[in-house]
SEPABA-225582 format. One record per residue (C-alpha): x, y, z. Coordinates in steps of 0.2 Angstrom, whole numbers. Layout:
% SEPABA-225582
<u=X	v=Y	w=Z>
...
***
This chain:
% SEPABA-225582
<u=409	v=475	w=503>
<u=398	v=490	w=497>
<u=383	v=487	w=489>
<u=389	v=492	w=472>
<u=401	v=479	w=474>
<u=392	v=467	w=476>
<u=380	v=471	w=462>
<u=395	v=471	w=450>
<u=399	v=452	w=455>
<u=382	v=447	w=452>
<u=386	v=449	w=434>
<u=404	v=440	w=436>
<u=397	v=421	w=442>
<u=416	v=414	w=441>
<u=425	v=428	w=452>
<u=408	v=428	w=462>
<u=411	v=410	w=466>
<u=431	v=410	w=468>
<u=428	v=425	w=481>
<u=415	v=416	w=491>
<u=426	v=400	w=492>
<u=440	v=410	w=496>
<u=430	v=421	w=510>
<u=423	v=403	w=517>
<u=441	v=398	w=517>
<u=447	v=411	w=527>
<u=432	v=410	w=541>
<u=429	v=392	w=542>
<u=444	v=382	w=531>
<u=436	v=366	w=524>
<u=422	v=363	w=536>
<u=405	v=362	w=532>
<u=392	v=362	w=544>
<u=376	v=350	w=543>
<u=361	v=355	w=552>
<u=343	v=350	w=551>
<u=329	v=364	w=552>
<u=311	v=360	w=557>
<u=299	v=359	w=539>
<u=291	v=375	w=537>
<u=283	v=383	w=522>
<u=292	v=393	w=510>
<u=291	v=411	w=513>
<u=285	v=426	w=503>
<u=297	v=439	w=512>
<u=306	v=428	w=527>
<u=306	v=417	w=539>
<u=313	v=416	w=558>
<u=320	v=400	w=568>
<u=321	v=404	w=584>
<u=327	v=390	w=594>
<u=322	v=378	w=584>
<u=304	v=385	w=580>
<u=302	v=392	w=563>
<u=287	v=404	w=559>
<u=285	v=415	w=543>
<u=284	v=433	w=547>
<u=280	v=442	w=533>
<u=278	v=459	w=542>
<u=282	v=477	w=536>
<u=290	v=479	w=555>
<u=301	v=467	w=566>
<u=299	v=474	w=581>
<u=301	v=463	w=597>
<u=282	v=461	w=599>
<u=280	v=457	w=580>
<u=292	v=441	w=582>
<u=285	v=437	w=599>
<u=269	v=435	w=590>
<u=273	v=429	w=575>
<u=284	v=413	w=584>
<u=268	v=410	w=596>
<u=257	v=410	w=578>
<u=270	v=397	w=569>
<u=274	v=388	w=582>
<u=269	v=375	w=571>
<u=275	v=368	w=553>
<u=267	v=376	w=542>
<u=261	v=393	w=552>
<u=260	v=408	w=543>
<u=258	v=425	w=551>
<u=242	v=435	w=547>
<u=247	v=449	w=538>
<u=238	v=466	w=547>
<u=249	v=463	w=562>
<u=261	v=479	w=555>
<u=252	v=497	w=555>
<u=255	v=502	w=535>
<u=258	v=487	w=527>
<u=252	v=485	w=512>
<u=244	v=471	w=501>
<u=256	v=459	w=504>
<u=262	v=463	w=522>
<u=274	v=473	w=519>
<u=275	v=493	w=515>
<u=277	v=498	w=496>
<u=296	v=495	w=492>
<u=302	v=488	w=509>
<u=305	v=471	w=506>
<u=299	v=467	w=525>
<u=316	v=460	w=532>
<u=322	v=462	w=549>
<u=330	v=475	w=557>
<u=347	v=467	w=562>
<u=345	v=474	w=579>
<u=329	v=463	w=578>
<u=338	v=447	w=577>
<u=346	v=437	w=591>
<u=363	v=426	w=594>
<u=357	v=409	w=586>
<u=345	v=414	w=576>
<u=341	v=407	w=557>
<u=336	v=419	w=545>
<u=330	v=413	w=527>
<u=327	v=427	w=514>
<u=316	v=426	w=500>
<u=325	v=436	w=486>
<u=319	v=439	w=470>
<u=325	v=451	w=457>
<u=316	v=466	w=461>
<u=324	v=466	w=478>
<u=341	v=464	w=474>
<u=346	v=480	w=476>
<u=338	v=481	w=492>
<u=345	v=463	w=498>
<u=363	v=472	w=494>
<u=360	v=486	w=505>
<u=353	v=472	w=518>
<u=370	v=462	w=518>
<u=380	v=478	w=522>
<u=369	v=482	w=534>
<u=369	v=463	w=541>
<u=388	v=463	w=541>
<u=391	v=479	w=554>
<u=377	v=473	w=567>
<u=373	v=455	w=564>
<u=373	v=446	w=582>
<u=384	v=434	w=584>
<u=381	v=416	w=578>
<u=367	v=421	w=565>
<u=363	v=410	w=550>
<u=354	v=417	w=534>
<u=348	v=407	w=519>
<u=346	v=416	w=505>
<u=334	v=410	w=492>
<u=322	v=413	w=476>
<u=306	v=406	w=475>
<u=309	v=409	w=453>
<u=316	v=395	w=445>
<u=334	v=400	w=441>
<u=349	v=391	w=448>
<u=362	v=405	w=443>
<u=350	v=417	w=454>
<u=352	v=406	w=469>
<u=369	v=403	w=468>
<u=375	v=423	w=469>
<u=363	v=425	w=482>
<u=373	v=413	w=493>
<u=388	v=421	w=484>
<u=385	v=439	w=489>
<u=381	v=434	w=506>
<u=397	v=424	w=511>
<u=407	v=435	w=503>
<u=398	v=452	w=511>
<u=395	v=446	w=531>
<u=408	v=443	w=543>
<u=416	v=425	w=551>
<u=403	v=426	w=566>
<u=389	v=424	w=552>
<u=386	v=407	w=545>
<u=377	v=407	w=527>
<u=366	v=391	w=523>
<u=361	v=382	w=507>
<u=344	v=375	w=512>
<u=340	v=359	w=498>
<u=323	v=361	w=503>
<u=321	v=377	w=497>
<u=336	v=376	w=483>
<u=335	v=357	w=478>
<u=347	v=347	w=482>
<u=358	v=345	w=467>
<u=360	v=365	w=468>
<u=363	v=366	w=489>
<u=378	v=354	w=484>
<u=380	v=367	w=469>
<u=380	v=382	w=482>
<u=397	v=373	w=491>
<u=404	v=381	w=475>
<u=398	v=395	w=479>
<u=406	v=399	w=497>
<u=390	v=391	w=506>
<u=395	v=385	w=523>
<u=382	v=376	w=529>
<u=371	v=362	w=521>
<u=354	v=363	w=530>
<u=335	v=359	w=528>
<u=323	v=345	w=535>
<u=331	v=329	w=538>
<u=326	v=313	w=533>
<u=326	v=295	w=543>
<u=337	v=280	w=537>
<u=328	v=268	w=529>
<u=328	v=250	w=528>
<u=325	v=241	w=514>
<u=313	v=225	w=517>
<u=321	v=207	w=525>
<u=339	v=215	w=517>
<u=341	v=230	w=532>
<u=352	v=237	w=520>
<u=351	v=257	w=523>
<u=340	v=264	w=508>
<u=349	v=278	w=502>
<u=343	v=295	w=504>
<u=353	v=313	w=502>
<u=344	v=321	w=514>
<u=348	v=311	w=530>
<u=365	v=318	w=541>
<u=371	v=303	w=532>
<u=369	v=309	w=515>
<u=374	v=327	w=516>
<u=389	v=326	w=523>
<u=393	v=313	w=508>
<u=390	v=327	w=497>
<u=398	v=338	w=505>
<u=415	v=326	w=505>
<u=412	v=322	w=487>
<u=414	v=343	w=486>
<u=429	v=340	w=491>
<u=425	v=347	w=511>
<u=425	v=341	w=528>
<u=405	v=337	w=535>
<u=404	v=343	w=552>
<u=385	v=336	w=561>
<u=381	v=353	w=570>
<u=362	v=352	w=574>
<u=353	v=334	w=571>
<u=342	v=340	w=583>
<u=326	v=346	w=573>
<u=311	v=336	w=568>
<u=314	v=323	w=554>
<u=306	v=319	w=539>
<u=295	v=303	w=539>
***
């Protein structure tokens, strides 16, 4: 879809919604991945996983050397890039209008990409997904996300991206960085992955009766059945909530 297109479904939520199912549909049929993610902090532009290790790169440029960098900097949870790694970026890390995000010839098979997208860069994030959809490598994930309170926001993000990128591109609902209720909300919305930390089962004291908790494997495949969808556990590989 064109980038106009997609700006005119922004302002249709329903066909919005009925598109991305149906583009989910066609690429996946019910199934619903499950995969756990590292805890990182949210990002102000983006963030990379990169075989497993996230690390916020918040840089103007994403060249090869600037990811290199950036994953050895965030190697760890909460690692943020420093931000006069780029020449010309401006106050925020970024160059004045550019809202910092990769180059898609940047990005690699497997790679997890989460999107920070607020209203300001929507035109810009429409251009992206076009852009996204000719040369995205195969097997690359993007969440889409806004820091803004706003469900409606966050839901046609996820929206515009399934129904913009191709089949070999998978497009998460991260509940830690959406909420729960709304990544379950976001199925609705052509999501075709449910993703974030995940949390440990729990026992409850002398009963060992499993405490229940949405964000365990467990839990989000439940809501992902009660969406009416198949859960598939993709990645249970990542670090776990305590």
């Amino acid at each position: 879809m064109t980038p106009a297109e997609l700006a005119r479904l922004f302002d249709l939520p329903a066909e919005a919604g009925a598109r991305a199912q149906a583009a989910r549909a066609a690429h996946f049929g019910r199934r619903v991945l499950v995969r756990g993610v590292a805890p990182h902090a949210s990002p102000a532009v983006a963030a990379l996983v990169r075989e497993g290790r996230p690390a916020l790169v918040d840089l103007a440029s994403w060249s090869e050397e600037h990811v290199a960098q950036a994953m050895a900097d965030g190697a760890g949870p909460s690692g943020q890039v420093a931000t006069d790694m780029s020449d010309g970026a401006g106050p925020n890390g970024h160059a004045s209008g550019d809202p910092g995000w990769p180059e898609p010839g940047a990005l690699r098979a497997g790679d997890r990409l989460v999107l920070q997208v607020d209203r300001s860069r929507l035109g810009a994030y429409f251009e992206y997904l076009s852009r996204l959809a000719t040369a995205a490598p195969e097997g690359l994930s993007v969440a889409p996300f806004c820091a803004l309170a706003g469900g409606l926001m966050r839901l046609h993000l996820i929206a515009a991206a399934r129904v913009a990128l191709p089949g070999r591109v998978r497009v998460e609902a991260r509940h830690d960085l959406l909420g729960i209720r709304l990544a379950q909300v976001a199925l609705g919305f052509g999501a075709d992955t449910l993703a974030g930390p995940l949390a440990q089962t729990r026992k409850l004291p002398l009963a060992g009766v499993p405490r229940p908790d949405e964000a365990t494997p467990a839990g989000l495949a439940a809501l992902i059945e009660r969406a009416g969808l198949e859960p598939v556990l993709d990645d249970m590989t990542s670090e776990t909530l305590p």
